[in-house]
PASEBA-1860 file (N, C-alpha, C; in nm, 3 decimals):
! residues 254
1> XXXXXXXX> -6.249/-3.751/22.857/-6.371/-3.775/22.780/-6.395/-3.924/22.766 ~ -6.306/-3.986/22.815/-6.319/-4.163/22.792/-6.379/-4.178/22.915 ~ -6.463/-4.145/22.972/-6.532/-4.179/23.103/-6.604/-4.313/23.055 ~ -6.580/-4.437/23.147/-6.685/-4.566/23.112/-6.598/-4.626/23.016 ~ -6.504/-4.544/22.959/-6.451/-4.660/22.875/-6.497/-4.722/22.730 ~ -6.484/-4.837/22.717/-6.519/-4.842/22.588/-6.601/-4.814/22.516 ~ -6.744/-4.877/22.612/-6.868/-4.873/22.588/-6.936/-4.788/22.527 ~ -6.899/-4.644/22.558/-6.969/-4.522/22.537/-6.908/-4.474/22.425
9> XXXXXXXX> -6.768/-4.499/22.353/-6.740/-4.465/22.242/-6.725/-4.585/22.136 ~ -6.756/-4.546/21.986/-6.693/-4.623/21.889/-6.674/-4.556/21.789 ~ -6.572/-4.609/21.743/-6.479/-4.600/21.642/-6.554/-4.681/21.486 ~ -6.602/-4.616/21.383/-6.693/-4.682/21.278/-6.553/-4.602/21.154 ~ -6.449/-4.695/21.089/-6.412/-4.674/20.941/-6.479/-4.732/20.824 ~ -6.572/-4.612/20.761/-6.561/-4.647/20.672/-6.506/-4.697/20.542 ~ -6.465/-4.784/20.484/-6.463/-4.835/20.357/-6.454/-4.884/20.228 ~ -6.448/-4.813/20.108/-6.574/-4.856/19.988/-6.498/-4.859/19.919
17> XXXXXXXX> -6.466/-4.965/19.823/-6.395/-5.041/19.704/-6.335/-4.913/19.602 ~ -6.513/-4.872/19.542/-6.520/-4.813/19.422/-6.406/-4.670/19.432 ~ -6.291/-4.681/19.458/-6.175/-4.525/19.415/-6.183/-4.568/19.265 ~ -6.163/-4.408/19.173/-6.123/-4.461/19.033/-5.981/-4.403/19.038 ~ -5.947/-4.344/19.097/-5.795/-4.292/19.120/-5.676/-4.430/19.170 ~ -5.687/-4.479/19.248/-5.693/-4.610/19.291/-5.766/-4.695/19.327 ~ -5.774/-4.813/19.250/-5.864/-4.935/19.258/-5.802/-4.994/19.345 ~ -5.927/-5.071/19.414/-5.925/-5.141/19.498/-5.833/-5.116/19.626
25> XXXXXXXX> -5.868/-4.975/19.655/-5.768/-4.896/19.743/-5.784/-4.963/19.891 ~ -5.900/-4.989/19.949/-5.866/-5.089/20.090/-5.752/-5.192/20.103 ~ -5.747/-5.244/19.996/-5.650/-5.375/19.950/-5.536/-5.306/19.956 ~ -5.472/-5.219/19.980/-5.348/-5.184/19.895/-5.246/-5.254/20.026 ~ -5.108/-5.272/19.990/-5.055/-5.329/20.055/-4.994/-5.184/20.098 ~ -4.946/-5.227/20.251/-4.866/-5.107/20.317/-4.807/-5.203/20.403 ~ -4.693/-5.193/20.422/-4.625/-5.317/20.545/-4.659/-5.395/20.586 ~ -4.751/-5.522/20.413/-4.740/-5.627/20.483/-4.908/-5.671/20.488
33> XXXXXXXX> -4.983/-5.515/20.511/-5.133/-5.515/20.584/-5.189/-5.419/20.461 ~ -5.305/-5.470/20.432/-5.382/-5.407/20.367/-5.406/-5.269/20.416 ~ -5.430/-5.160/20.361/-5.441/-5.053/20.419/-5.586/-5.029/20.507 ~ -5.674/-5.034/20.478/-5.778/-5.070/20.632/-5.730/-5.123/20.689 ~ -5.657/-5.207/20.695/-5.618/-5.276/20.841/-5.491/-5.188/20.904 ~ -5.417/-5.147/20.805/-5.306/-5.041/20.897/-5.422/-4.902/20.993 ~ -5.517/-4.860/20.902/-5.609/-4.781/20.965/-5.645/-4.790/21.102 ~ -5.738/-4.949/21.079/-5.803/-4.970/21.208/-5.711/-4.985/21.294
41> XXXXXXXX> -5.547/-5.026/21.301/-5.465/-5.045/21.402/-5.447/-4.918/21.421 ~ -5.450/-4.803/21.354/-5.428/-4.663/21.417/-5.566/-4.632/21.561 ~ -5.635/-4.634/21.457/-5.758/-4.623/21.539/-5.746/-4.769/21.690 ~ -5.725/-4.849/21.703/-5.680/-4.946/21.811/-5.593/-4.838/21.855 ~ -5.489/-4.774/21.842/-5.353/-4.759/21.925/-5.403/-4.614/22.039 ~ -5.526/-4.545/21.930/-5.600/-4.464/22.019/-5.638/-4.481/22.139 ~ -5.645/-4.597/22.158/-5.720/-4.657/22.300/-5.831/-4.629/22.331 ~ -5.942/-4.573/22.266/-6.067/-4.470/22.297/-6.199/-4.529/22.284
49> XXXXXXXX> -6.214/-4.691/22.232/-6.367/-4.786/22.249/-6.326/-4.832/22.151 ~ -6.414/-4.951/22.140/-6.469/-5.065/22.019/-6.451/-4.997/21.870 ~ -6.449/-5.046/21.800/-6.373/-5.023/21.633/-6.421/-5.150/21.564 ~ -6.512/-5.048/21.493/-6.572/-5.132/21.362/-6.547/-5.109/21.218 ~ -6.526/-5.186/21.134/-6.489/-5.155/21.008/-6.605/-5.145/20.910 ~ -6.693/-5.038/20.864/-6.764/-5.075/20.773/-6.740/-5.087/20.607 ~ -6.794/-5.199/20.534/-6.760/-5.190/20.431/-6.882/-5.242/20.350 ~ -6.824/-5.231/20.163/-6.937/-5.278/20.124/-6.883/-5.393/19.987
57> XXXXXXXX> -6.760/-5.477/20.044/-6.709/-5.544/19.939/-6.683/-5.718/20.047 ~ -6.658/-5.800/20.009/-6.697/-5.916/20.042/-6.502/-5.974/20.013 ~ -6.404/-5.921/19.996/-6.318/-5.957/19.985/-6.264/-5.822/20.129 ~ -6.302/-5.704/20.114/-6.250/-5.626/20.216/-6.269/-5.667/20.349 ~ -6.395/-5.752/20.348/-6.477/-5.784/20.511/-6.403/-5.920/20.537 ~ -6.319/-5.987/20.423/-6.223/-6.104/20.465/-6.104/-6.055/20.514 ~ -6.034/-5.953/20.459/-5.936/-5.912/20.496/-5.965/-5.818/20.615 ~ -6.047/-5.784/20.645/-6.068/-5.744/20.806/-6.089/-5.801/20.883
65> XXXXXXXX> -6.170/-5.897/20.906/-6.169/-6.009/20.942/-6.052/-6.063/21.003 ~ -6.026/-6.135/20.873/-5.864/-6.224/20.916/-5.755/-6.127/20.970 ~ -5.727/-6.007/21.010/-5.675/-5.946/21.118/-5.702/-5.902/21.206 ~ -5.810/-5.982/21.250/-5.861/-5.967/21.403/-5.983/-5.903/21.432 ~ -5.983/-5.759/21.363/-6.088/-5.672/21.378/-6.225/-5.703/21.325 ~ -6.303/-5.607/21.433/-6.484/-5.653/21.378/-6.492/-5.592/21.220 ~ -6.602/-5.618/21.175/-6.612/-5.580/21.052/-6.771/-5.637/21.030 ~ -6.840/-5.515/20.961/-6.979/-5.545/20.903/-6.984/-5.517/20.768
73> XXXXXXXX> -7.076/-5.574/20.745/-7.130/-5.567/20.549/-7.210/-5.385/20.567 ~ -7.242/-5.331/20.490/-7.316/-5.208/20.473/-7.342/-5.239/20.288 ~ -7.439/-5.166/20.290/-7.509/-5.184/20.133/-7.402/-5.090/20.062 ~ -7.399/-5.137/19.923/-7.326/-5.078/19.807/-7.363/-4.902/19.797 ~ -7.489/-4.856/19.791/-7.539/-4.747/19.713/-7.541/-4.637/19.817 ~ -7.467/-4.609/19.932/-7.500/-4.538/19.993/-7.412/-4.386/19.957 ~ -7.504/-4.289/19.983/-7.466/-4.137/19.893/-7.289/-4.097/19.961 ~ -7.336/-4.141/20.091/-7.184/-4.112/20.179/-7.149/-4.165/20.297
81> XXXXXXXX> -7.045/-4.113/20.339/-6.936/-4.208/20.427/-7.012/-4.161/20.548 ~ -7.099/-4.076/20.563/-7.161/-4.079/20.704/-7.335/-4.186/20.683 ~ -7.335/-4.241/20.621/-7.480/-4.314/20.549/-7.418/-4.439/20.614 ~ -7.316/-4.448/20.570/-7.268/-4.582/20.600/-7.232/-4.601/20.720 ~ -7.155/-4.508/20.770/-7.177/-4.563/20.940/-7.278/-4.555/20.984 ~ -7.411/-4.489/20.966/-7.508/-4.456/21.073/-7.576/-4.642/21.046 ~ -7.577/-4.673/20.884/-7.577/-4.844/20.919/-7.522/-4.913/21.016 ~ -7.424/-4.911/21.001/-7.302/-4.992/21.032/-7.319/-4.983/21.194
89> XXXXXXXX> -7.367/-4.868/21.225/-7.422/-4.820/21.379/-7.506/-4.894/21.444 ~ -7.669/-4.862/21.343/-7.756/-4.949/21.347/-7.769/-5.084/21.339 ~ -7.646/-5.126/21.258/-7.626/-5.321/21.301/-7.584/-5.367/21.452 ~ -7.439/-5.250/21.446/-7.345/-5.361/21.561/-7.392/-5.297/21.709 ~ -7.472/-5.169/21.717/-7.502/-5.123/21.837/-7.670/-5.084/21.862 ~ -7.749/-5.198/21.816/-7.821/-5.144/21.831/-7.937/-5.102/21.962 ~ -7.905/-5.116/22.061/-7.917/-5.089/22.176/-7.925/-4.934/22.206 ~ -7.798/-4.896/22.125/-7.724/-4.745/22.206/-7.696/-4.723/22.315
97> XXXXXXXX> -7.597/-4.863/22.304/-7.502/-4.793/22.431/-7.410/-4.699/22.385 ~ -7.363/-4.707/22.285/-7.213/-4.624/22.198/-7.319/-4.468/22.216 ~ -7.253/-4.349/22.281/-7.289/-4.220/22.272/-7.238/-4.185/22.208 ~ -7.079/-4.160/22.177/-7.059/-4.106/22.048/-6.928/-4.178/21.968 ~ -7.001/-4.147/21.815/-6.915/-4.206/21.724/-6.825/-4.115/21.678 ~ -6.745/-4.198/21.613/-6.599/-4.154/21.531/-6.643/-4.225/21.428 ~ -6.624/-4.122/21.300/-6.533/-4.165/21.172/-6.391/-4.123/21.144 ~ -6.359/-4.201/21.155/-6.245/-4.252/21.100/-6.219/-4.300/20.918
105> XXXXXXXX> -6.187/-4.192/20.813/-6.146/-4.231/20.700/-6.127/-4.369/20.655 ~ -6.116/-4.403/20.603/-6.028/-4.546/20.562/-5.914/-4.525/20.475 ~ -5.897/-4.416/20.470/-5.765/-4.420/20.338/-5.687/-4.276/20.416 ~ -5.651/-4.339/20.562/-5.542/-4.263/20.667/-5.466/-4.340/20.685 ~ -5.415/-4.409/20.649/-5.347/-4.522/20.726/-5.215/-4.506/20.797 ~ -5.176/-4.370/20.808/-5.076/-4.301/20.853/-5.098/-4.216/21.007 ~ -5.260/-4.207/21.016/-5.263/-4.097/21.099/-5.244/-4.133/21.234 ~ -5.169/-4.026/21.330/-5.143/-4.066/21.461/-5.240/-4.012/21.561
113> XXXXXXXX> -5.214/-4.151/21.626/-5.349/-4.223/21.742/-5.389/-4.073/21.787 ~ -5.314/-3.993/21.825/-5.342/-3.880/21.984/-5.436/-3.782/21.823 ~ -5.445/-3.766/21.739/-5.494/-3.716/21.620/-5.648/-3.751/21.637 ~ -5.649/-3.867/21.664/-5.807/-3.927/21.648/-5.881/-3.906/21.774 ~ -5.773/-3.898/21.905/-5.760/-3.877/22.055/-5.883/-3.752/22.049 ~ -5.782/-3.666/21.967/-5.832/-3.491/21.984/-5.957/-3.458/21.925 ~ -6.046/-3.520/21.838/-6.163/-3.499/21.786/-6.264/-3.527/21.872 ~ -6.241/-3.611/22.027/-6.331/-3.627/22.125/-6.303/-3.479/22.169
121> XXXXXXXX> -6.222/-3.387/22.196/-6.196/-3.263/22.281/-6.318/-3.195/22.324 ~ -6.392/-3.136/22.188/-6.482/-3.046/22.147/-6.607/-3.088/22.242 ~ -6.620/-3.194/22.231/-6.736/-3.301/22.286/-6.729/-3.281/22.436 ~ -6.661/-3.236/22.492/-6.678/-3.219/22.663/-6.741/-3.087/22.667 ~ -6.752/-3.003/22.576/-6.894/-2.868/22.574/-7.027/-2.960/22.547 ~ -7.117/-2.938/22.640/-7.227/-3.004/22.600/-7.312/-2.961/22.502 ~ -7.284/-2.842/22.470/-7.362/-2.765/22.364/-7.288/-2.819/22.220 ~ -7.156/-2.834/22.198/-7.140/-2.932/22.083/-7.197/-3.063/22.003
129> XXXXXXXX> -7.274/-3.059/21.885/-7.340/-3.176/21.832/-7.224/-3.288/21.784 ~ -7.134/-3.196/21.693/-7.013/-3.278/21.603/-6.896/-3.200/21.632 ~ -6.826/-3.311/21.679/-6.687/-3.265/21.667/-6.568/-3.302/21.560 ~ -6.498/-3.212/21.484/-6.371/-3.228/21.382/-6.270/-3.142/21.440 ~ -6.180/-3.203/21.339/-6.029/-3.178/21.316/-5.997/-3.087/21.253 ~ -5.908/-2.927/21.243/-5.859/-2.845/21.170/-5.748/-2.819/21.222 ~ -5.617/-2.733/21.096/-5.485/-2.743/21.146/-5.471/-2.598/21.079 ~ -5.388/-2.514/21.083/-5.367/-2.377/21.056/-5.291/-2.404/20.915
137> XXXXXXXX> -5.310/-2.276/20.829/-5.229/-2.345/20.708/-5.120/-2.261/20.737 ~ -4.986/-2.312/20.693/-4.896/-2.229/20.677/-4.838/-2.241/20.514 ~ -4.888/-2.317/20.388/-4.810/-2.326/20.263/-4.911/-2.225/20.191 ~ -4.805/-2.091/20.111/-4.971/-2.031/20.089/-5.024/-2.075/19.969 ~ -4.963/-2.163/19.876/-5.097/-2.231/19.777/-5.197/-2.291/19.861 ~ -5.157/-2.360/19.938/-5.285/-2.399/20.014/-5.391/-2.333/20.057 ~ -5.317/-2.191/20.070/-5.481/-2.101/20.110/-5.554/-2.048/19.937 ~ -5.585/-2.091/19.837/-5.618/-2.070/19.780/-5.628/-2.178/19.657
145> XXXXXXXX> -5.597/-2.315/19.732/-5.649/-2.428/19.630/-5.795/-2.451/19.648 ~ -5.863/-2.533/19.594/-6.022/-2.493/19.630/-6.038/-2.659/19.676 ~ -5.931/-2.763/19.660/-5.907/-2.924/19.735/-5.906/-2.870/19.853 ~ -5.842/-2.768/19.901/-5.820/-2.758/20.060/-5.916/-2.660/20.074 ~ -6.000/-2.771/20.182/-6.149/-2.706/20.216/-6.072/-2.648/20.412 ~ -6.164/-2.479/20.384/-6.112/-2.411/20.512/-6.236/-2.441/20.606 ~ -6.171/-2.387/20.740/-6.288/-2.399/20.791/-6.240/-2.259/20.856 ~ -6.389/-2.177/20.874/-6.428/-2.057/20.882/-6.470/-2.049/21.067
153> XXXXXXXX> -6.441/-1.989/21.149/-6.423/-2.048/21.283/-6.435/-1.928/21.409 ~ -6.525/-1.886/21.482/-6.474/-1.772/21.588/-6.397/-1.896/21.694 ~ -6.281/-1.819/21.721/-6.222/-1.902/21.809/-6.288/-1.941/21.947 ~ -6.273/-2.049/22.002/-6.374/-2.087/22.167/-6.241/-2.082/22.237 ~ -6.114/-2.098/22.206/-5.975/-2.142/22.283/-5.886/-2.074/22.220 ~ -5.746/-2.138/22.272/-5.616/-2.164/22.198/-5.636/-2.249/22.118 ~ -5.697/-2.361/22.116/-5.714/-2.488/22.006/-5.850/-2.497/21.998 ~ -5.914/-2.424/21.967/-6.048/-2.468/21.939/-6.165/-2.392/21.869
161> XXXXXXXX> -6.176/-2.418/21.780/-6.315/-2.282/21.691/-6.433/-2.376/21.702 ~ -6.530/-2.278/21.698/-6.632/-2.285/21.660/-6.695/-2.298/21.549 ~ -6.730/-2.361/21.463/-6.690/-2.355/21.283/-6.836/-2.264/21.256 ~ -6.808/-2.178/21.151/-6.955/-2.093/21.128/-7.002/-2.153/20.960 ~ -6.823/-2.204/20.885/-6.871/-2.196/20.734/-6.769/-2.298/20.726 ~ -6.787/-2.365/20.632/-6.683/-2.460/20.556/-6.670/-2.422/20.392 ~ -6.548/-2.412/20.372/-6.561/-2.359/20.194/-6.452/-2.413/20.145 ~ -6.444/-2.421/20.018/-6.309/-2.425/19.923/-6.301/-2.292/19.860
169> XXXXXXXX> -6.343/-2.195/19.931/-6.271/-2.005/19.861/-6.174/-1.990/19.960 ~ -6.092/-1.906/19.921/-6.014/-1.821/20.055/-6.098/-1.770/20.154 ~ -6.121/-1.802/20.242/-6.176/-1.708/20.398/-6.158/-1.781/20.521 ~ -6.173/-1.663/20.615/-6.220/-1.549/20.559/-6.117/-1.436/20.560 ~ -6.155/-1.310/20.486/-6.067/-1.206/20.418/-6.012/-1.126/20.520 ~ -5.917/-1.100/20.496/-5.842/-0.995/20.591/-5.684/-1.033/20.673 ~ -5.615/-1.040/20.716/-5.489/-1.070/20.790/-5.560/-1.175/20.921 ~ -5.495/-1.274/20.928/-5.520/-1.359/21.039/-5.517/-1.531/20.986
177> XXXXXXXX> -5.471/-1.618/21.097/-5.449/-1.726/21.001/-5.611/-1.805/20.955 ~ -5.551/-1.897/20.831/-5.666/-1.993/20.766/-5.619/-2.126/20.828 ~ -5.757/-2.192/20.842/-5.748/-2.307/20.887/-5.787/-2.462/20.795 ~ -5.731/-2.533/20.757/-5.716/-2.633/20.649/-5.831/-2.718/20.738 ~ -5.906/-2.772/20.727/-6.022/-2.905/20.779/-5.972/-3.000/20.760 ~ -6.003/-3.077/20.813/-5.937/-3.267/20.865/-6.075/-3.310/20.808 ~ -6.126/-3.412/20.764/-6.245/-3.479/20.763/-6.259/-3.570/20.813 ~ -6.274/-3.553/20.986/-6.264/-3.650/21.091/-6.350/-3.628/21.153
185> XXXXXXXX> -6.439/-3.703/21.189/-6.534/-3.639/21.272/-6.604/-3.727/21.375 ~ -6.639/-3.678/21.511/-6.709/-3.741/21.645/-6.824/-3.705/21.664 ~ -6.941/-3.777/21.657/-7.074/-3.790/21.648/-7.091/-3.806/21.788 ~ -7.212/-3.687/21.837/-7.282/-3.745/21.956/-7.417/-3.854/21.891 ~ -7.437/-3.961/21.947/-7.504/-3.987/21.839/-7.626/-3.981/21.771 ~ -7.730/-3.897/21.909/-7.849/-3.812/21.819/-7.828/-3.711/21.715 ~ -7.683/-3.689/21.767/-7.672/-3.568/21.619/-7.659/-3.630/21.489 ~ -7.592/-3.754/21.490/-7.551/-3.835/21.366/-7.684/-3.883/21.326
193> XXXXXXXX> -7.766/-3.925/21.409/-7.925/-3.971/21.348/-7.999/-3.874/21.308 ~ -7.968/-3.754/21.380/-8.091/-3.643/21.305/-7.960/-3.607/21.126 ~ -7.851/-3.594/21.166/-7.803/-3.544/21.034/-7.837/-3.656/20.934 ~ -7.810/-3.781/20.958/-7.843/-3.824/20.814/-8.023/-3.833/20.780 ~ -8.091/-3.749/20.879/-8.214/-3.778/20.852/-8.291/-3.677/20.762 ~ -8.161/-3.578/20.730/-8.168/-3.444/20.678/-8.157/-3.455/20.531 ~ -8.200/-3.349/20.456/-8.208/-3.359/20.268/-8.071/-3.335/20.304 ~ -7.994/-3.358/20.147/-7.891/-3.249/20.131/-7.913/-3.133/20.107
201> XXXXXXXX> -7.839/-3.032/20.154/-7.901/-2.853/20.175/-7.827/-2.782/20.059 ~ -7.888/-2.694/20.039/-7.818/-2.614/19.934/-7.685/-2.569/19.930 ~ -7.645/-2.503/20.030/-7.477/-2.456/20.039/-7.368/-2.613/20.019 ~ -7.439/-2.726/20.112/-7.335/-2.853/20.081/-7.390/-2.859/19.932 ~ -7.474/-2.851/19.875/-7.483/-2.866/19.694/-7.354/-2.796/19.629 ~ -7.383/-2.688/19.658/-7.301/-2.589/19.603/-7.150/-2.579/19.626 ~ -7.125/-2.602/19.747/-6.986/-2.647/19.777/-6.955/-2.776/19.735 ~ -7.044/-2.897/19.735/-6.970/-3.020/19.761/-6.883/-3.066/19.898
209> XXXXXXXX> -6.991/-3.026/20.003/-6.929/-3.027/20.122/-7.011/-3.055/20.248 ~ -7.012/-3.185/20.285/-7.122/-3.214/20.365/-7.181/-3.193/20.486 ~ -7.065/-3.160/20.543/-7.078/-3.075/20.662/-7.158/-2.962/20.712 ~ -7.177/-2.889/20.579/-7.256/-2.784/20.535/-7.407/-2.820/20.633 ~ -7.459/-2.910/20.565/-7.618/-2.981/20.644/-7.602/-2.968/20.759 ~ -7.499/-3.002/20.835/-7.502/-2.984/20.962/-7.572/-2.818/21.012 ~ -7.432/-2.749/20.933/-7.444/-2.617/21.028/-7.590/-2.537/20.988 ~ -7.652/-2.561/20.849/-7.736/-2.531/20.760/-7.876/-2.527/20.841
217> XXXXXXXX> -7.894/-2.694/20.920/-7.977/-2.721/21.004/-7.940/-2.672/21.174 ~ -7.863/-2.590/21.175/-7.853/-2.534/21.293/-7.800/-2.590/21.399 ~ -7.694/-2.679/21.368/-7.635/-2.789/21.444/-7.488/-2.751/21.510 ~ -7.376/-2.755/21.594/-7.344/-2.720/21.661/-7.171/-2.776/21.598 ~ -7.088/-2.742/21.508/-6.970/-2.834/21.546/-6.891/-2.762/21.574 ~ -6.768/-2.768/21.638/-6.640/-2.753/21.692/-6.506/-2.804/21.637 ~ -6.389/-2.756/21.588/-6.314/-2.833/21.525/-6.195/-2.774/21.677 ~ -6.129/-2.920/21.702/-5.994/-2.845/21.740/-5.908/-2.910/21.650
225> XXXXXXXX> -5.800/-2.741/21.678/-5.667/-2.758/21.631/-5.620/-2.828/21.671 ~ -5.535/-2.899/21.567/-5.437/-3.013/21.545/-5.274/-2.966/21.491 ~ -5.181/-3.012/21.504/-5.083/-2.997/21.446/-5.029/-3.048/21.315 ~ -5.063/-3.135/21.251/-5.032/-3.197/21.111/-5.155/-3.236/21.049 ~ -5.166/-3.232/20.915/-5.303/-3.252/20.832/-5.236/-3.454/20.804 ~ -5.312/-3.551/20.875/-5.259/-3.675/20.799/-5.300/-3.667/20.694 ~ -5.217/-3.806/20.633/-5.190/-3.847/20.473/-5.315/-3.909/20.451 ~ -5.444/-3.857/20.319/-5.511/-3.925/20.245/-5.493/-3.954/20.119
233> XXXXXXXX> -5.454/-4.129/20.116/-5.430/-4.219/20.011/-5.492/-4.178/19.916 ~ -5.540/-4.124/19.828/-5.566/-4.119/19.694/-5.508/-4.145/19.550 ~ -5.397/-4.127/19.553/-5.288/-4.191/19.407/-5.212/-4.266/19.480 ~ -5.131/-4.326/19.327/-5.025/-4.423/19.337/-4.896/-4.313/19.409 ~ -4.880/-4.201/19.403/-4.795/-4.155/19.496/-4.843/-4.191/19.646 ~ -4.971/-4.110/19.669/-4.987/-4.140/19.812/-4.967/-4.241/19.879 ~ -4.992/-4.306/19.767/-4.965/-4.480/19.866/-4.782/-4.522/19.851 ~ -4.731/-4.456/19.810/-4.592/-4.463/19.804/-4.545/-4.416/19.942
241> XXXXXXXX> -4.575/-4.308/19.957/-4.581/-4.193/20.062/-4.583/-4.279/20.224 ~ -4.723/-4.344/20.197/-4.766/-4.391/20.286/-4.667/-4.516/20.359 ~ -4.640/-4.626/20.211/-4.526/-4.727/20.266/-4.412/-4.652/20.318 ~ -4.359/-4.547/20.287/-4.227/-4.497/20.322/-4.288/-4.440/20.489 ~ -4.377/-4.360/20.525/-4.397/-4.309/20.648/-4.402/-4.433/20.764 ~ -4.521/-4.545/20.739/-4.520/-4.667/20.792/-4.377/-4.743/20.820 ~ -4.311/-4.763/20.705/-4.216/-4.855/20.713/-4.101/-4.751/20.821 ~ -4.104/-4.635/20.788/-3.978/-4.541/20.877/-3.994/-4.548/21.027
249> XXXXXX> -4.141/-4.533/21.028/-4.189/-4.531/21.157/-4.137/-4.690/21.284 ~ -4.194/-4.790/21.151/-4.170/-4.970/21.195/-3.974/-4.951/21.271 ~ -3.919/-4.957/21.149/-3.758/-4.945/21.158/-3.703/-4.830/21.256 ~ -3.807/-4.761/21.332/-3.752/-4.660/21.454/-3.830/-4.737/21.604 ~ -3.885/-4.840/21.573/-3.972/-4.949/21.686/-4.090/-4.904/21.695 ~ -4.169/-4.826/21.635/-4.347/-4.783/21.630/-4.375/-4.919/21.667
END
């Protein structure tokens, strides 16, 4: 799927200061590197196009910066993390050469490269708009926390559904496995311009789940299976978590 090389893909992490769980969570130190910057080196190790950092803080765009990577400003008020790349899009590419984008989280700073690899998969069906990440659950609180959003799926493969529903209920009902969602996702990139050009729809109201708009408006995504759900930083554990995975990884020669 890397045909052409860089050009045709990019890599857009979003971001944004404001966590109230952890402040000033881009900043956080993880071996050394602020955690966006451990990110975007994940996303680099992918090998898969150009990697931009979007943000909307003026101390984060220094510290991206000063480790090498591109980095753009994006406005403060935007509703969500796909608002902000389709900016961040519209600054650094505006040509369109980039066909399709990646988001990339900003508060992964753990996740491995061939992880971010696999969200292009879906994208070699041409009938796919968006492509994500889902992993099978095997802990069974997990199939019935309503944090772990499923994704609802007729299978296309061995690794690959078709997503029909995204929810935080159990489904769907009956014997067969549940699948936990990644919130990773590969934009062809008319699909990313018509989705943010969309209201928010009722079912993403009701869920709190944005993805929803997509399928709502009749849009096409694909998740493949993955093998591990990566680590999202959210508490002072996670980020504990996180130095210990990083640093284990460093001290085995990562």
């Amino acid at each position: 799927m890397n045909e052409g090389g860089t050009a045709k893909t990019l890599i857009l992490i979003p971001a944004r200061m404001a966590s109230t769980r952890l402040p000033d969570k881009p900043l956080a130190d993880i071996g050394g590197l602020p955690m966006i910057v451990q990110v975007a080196k994940r996303a680099q190790e992918a090998e898969i196009g150009r990697i931009i950092v979007a943000v909307d803080d003026i101390r984060v765009f220094n510290a991206v910066a000063d480790a090498g990577f591109e980095v753009v400003m994006t406005r403060g008020d935007h509703q969500s993390g796909s608002d902000r790349i389709f900016e961040a899009l519209c600054k650094v590419d505006p040509t369109g050469e980039a066909q399709i984008v990646i988001n990339v989280q900003g508060d992964l700073p753990t996740i491995d490269p061939q992880t971010i690899r696999a969200a292009l998969k879906p994208l070699e069906d041409p009938q796919v708009d968006i492509a994500t990440l889902t992993v099978e659950i095997e802990d069974e609180q997990e199939k019935t926390n309503p944090n772990v959003v499923k994704v609802v799926g007729s299978p296309r493969s061995a690794d690959r559904l078709r997503a029909l529903y995204f929810t935080r209920a159990t489904a769907p009902y009956g014997p067969g496995p549940l699948y936990h969602h990644i919130g990773l996702y590969a934009y062809r990139r008319e699909a990313l311009e018509r989705f943010v050009s969309l209201s928010p729809s009722a079912l993403e109201k009701r869920e709190s789940l944005e993805q929803l708009r997509a399928l709502e408006a009749g849009m096409r995504i694909d998740a493949q299976v993955v093998k591990t759900v990566p680590l999202g930083v959210d508490t002072a554990d996670d980020l504990e978590k996180a130095r210990r995975i990083l640093s284990a990884s460093s001290n085995a020669g990562h």
